[in-house]
C-alpha positions in Angstrom: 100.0 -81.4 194.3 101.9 -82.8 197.5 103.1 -86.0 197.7 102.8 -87.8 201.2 105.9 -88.6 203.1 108.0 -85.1 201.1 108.7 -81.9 202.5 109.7 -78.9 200.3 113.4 -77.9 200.4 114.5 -75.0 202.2 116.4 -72.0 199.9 119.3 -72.6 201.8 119.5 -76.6 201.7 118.4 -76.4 197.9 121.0 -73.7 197.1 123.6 -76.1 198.6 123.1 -79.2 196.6 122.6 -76.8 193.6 126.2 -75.8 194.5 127.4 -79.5 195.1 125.9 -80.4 192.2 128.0 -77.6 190.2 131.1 -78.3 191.3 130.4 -82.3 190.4 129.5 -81.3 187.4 133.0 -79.1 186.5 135.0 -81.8 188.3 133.4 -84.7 186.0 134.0 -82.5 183.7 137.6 -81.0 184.2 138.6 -84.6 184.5 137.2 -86.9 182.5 135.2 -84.7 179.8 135.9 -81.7 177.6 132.9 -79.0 177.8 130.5 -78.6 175.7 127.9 -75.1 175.0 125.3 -77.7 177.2 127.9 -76.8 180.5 127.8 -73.8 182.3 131.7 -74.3 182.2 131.6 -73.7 179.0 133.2 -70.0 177.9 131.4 -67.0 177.6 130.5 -65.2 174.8 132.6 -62.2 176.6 135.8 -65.1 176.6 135.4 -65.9 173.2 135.7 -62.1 172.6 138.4 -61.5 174.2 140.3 -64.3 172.8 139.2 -63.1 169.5 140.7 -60.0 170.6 143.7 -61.3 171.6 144.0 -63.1 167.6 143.4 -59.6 166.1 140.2 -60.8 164.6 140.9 -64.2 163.8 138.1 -66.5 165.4 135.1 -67.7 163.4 132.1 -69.2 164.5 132.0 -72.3 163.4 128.6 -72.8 160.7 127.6 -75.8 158.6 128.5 -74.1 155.0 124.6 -75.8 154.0 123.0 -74.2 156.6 122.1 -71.9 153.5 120.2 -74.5 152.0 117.7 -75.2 155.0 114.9 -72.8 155.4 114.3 -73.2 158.6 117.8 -72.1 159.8 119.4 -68.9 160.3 121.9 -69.4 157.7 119.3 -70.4 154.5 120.0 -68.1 151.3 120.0 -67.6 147.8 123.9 -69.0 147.9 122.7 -73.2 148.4 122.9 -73.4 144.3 126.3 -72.9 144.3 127.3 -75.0 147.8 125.1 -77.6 145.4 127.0 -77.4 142.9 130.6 -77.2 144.5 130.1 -80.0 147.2 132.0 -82.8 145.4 134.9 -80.7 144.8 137.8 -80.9 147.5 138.6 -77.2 146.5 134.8 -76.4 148.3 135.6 -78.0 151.4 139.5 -77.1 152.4 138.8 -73.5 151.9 135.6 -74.2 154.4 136.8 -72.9 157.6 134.5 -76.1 159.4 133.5 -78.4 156.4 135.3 -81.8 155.8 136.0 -84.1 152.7 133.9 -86.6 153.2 130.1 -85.9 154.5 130.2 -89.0 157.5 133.2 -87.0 158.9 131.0 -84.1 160.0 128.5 -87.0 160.7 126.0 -86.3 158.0 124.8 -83.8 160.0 124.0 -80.8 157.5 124.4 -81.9 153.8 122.6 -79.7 151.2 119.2 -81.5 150.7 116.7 -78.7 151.6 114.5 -82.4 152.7 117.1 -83.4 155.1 117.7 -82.2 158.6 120.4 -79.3 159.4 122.5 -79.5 162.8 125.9 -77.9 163.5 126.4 -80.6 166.1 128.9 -82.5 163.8 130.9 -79.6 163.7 133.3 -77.0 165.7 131.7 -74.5 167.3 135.1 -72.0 166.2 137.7 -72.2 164.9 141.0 -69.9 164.6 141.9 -68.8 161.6 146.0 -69.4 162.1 149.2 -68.1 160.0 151.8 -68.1 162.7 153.1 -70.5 166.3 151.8 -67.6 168.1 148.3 -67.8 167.1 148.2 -71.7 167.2 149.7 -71.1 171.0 146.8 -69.1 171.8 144.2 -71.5 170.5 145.9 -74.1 172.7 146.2 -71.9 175.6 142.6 -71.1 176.0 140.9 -74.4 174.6 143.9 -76.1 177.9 142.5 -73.3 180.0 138.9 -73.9 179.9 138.9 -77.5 178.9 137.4 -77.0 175.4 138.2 -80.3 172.8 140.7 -78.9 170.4 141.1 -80.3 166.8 143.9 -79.1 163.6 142.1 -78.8 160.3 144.6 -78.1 157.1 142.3 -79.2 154.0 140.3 -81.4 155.6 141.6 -84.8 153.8 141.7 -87.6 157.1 140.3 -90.8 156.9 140.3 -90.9 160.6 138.4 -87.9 161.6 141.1 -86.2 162.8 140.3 -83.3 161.3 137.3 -81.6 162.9 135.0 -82.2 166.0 131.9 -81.7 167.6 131.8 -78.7 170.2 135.2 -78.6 169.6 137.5 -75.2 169.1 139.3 -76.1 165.5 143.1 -74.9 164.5 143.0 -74.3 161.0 146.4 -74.1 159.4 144.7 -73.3 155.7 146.5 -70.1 155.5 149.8 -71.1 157.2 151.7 -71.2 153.7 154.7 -69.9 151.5 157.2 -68.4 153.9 159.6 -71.1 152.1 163.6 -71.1 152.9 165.4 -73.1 150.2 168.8 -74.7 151.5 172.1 -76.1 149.9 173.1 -77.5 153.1 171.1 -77.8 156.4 172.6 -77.2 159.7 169.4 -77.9 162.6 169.1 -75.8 165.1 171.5 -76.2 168.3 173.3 -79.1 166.6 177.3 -78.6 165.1 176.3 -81.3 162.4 175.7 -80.1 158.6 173.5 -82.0 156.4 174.9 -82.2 153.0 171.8 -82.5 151.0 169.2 -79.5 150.1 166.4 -78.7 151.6 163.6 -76.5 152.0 161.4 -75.1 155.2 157.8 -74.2 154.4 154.6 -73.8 156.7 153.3 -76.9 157.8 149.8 -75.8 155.9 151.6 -75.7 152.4 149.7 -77.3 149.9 151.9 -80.0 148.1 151.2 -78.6 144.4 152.9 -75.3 146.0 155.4 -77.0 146.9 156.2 -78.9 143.9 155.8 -75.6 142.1 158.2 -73.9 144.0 161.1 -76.3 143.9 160.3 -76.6 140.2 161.6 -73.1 139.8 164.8 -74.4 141.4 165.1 -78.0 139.7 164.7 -79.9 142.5 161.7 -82.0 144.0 160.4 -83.7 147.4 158.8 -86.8 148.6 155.5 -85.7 148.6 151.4 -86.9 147.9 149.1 -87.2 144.7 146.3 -85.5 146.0 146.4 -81.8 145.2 144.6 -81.0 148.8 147.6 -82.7 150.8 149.5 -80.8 153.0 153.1 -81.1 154.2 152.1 -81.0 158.2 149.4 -83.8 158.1 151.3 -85.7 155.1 154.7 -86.2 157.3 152.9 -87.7 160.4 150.7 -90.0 158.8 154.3 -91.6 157.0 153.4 -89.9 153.7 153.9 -92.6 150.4 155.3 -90.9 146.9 155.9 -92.3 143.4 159.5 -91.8 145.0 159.3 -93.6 148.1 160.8 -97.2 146.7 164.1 -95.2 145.8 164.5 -92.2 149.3 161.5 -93.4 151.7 158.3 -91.9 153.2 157.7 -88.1 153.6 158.9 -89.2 157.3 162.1 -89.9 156.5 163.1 -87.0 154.8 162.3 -84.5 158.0 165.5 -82.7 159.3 163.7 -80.7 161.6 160.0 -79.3 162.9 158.6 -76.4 164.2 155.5 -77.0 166.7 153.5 -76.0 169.6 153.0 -78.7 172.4 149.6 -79.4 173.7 151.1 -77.3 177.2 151.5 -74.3 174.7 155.0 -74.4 174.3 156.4 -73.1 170.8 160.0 -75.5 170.3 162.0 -76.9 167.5 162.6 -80.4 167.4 165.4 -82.0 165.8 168.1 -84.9 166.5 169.5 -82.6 169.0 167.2 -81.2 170.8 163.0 -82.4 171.8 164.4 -85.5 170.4 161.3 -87.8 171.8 158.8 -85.1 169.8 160.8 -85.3 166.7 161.1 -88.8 166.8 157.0 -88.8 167.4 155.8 -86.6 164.8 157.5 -88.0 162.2 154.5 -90.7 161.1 153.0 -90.8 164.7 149.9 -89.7 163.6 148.2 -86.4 162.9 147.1 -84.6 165.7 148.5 -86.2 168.4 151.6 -84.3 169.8 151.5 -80.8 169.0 150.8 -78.9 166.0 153.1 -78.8 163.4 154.0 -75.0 161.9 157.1 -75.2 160.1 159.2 -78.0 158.7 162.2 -78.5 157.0 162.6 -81.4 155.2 165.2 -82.9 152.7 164.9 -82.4 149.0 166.3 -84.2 145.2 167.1 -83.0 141.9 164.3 -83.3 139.7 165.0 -85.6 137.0 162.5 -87.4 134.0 160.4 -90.1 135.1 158.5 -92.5 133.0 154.9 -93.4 133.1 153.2 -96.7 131.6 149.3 -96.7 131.8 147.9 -99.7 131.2 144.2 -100.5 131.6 142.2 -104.0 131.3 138.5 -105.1 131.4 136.5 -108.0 131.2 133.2 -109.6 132.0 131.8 -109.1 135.4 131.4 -112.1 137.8 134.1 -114.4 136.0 137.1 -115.9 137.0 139.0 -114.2 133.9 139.5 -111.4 136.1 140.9 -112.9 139.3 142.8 -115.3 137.2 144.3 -111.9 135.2 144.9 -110.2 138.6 146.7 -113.1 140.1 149.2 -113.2 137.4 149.8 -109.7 137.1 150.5 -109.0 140.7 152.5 -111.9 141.5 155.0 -110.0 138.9 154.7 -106.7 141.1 158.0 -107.7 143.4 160.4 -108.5 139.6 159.3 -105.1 138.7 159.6 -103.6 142.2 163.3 -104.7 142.0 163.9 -103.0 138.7 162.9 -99.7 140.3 159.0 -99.3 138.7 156.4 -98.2 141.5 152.8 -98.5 140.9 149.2 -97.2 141.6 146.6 -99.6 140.7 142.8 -99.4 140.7 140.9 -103.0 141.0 137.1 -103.0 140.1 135.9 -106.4 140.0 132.2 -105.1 140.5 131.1 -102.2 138.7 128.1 -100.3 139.7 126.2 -99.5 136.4 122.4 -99.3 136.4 120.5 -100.9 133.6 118.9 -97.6 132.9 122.0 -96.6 131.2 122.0 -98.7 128.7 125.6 -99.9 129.3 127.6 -103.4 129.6 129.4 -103.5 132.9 132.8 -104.5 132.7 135.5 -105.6 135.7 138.3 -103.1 135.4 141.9 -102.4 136.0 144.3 -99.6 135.5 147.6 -99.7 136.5 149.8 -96.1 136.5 153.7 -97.1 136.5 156.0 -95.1 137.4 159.8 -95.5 136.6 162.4 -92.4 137.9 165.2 -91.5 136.0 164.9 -94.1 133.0 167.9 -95.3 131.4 166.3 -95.0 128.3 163.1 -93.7 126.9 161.2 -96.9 126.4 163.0 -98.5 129.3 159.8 -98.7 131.5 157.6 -100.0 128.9 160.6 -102.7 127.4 159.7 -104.2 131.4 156.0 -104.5 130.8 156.7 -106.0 127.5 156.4 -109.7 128.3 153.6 -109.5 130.6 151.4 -107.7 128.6 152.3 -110.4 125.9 151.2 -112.5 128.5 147.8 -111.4 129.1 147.3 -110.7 125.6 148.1 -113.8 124.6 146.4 -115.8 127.3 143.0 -114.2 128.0 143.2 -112.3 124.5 139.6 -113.5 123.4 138.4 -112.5 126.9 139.7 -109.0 127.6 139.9 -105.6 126.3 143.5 -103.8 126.5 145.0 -100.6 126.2 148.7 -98.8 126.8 150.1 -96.0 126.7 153.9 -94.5 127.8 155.1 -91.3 128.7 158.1 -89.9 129.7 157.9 -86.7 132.0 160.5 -84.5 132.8 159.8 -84.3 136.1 157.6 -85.2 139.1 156.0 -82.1 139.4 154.9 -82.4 135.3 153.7 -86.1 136.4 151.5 -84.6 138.8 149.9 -82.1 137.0 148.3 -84.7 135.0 148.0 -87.6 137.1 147.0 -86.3 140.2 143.7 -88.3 142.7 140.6 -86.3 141.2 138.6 -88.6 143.3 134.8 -86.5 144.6 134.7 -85.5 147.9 131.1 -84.5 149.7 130.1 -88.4 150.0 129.9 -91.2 152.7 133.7 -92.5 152.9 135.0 -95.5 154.9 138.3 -96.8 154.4 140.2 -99.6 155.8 144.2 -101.1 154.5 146.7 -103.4 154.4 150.2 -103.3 154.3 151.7 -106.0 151.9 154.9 -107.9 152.4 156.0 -108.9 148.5 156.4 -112.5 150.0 152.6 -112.9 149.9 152.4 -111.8 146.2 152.5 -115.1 144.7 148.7 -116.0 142.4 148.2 -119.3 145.2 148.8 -117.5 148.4 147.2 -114.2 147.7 144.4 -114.2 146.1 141.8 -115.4 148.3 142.9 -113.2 151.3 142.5 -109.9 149.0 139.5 -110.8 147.4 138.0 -111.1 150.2 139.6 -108.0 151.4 138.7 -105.8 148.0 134.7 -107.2 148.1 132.8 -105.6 145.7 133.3 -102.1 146.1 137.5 -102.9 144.5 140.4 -101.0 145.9 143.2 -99.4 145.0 146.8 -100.7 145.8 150.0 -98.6 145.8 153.2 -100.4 145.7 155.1 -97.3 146.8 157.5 -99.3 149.1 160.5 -101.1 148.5 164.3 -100.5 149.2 164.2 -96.5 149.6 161.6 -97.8 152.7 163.4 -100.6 154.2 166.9 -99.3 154.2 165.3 -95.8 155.2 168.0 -94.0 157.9 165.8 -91.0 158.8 167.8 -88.5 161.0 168.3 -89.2 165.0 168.5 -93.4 163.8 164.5 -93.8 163.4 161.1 -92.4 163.6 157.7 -93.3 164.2 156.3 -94.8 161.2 154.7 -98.2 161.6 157.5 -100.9 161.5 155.0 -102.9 158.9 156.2 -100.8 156.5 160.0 -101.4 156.4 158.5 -104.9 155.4 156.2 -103.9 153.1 155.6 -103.7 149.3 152.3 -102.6 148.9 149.8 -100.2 151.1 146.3 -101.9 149.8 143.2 -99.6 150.3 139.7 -100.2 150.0 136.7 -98.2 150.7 132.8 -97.6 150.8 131.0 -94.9 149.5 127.7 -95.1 151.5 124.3 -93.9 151.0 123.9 -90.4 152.2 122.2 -90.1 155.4 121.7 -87.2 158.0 121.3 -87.2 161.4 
């Protein structure tokens, strides 16, 4: 059919706006977009050889790890019972060259429900299997060169997403581990001053139970994380929070010097001497945001005991005990602050228990206290003495109580039992607050972070204190949010959503 008024193209007229329209199309986007497999700018299958060529073998193609639970995909096998099986365990996912912690990070895309739909468009199209600078410089090289989204995956633990990325080539640092250096002194690189503390240098990809092992062996210990899958790259730039942050600071403040390749490819140390905007920058600037960290050295301490207090509380759902309970307690948070005790405490006003189970749901609390270098034993639990006489003997017809107290010889021995066994392979949103201790009073606060906890409860770390606001990390500051040289308490809360794909 020909419609009046319209004349057919000539080949020459319709090959030149086929060629004005390519080169639109690369401009748009060379400036404004990253490529994607949809773009004819996007590599060939020949450049991606060559680049895995050029990595000795080190590029994957990026696939869904439940692609083997879909039949009507190329990946579906006999191997979904045991991605069934594994999917809530972090261990699964950080050893998954593309998978994430939490399912809405890959956007629910390919979850292992044979009766759900299976895309790979939630997640990188390859990644590079990295152990050295060089390799990462590579990765950056080619994904600058042909305008390909670049993302750094360690374990896989980011709230923000930072962590993987749709049509995106992925830097994955999993393997970029051990190599450590173990210092009595530290002298950074193309500076004449000597810092009189130890220290250790390890790959940015070192996984902080590693770590803690490690500098076991040598009696010493580090500002580091409670989640087994933390690593020491991603843990230092997002300000990183320890049991033992009230007495030295964040992980940020304890970095002497970095190793890292800059988004133009470059491969440089940074120190208080020298790059001393990118060391400044990294150091709790966020993840992924000005280079790619590959080897830090950071400062270390001598591990010594540190007593733990557990105490846990419930009561009836939906009544004021609880608020009333919670009120009191953590308006007593800043007295214990100043007596050196930090804290990680779990609030469920609202548990989700289905009739079915034949259970009475109960508001909870547990509190894990912490107390380094006790003067005595029972020194931590001699503080808690008068408020749990407090609670007991105010709400005792109303509540259910229990304590225990431990003393631990170190840190590392601390962590082996207490560290976040929290499921991955669900929905996960989480928002904060930092907490000045001024607020902690039971008038002033109470209404603000009930509203703030909602049903689904929180957890609150008071991890800060004078080790945070006096902090004097090397080169006179460093990027961590200014909130928390105010702060007492980081306050979390999250959702755990239904799961959806899409």
């Amino acid at each position: 059919m020909r419609f009046a008024g319209l004349r057919p193209l000539s080949i020459q007229t319709f090959l030149h706006i086929s060629s004005l329209l390519y080169q639109i199309r690369v401009q748009a986007h060379s400036t404004s977009c990253k490529a994607t497999p949809n773009d004819v700018s996007w590599p060939s299958l020949s450049q991606w050889a060559t680049l895995n060529q050029t990595l000795s073998g080190r590029l994957i193609h990026g696939v869904p790890p439940a692609t083997a639970c879909h039949s009507s995909g190329p990946g579906f096998n006999a191997s979904c019972v045991e991605i069934e099986a594994a999917w809530s365990s972090f261990t699964f996912h950080q050893d998954n060259p593309v998978s994430s912690a939490w399912n809405n990070m890959n956007n629910d895309s390919c979850l292992p429900d044979p009766t759900a739909p299976c895309s790979a468009a939630g997640y990188p199209i390859y990644v590079v299997n990295v152990s050295s600078a060089d390799h990462v410089k590579l990765a950056v090289d080619f994904a600058r060169a042909n305008n390909v989204r670049l993302n750094v995956k360690a374990s896989g633990h980011d709230y923000l997403k930072r962590s993987t990325a749709p049509y995106s080539l992925s830097i994955w640092t999993r393997y970029m581990v051990g190599n450590y250096e173990f210092h009595d002194t530290f002298q950074p690189q193309g500076c004449s001053t000597t810092i009189n503390t130890t220290a250790v240098t390890a790959d940015a990809g070192s996984y902080v139970a590693d770590i803690y092992h490690r500098l076991d062996q040598h009696n010493q210990t580090l500002i580091d994380g409670m989640g087994k899958e933390v690593t020491m790259g991603g843990y230092v730039t997002g300000g990183g929070h320890s049991p033992l942050s009230h007495m030295y600071g964040l992980g940020a403040d304890q970095v002497y010097q970095v190793e890292m390749v800059t988004p133009m490819g470059d491969i440089l140390t940074a120190n208080e001497c020298q790059n001393t905007d990118l060391f400044w920058a990294v150091r709790g600037g966020g993840g992924s945001t000005f280079g790619v960290l590959t080897r830090l050295t950071v400062r270390t301490l001598p591990a010594t005991p540190i007593a733990v207090y557990k105490f846990s509380l419930q009561t009836a759902v939906n009544s004021t005990v609880y608020w009333e309970i919670m009120s009191y307690f953590l308006s007593q948070l800043p007295a214990l602050s100043t007596a050196n005790v930090s804290a990680f405490l779990y609030l469920y006003p609202y548990p989700e228990i289905m009739p079915s189970e034949g259970l009475d749901p109960k508001a909870s609390f547990e509190g894990i206290f912490t107390l380094p270098s006790p003067s005595v034993p029972n020194a931590l639990e001699d503080l808690w003495l008068p408020i749990y006489s407090h609670i007991n003997a105010t709400w005792a017809d109303q509540t259910t109580t229990q304590a225990t107290s431990t003393v631990f010889p170190n840190l590392y021995s601390m962590f082996l039992q207490y560290a976040d066994d929290s499921r991955a392979g669900v929905d996960k949103v989480v928002g904060s607050w930092l907490l000045p201790p001024e607020i902690l009073t039971e008038d002033a606060m109470m209404p603000a972070l009930v509203d703030f906890l909602g049903e689904a409860g929180g957890r609150l770390y008071m991890v800060s204190g004078m080790g945070v606001w006096d902090a004097q990390p090397r080169g006179g500051s460093d990027a961590v949010n200014p909130a928390w040289r105010k702060a007492l308490i980081h306050a979390g809360t999250f959702e755990l959503g239904c799961v959806v794909a899409i």
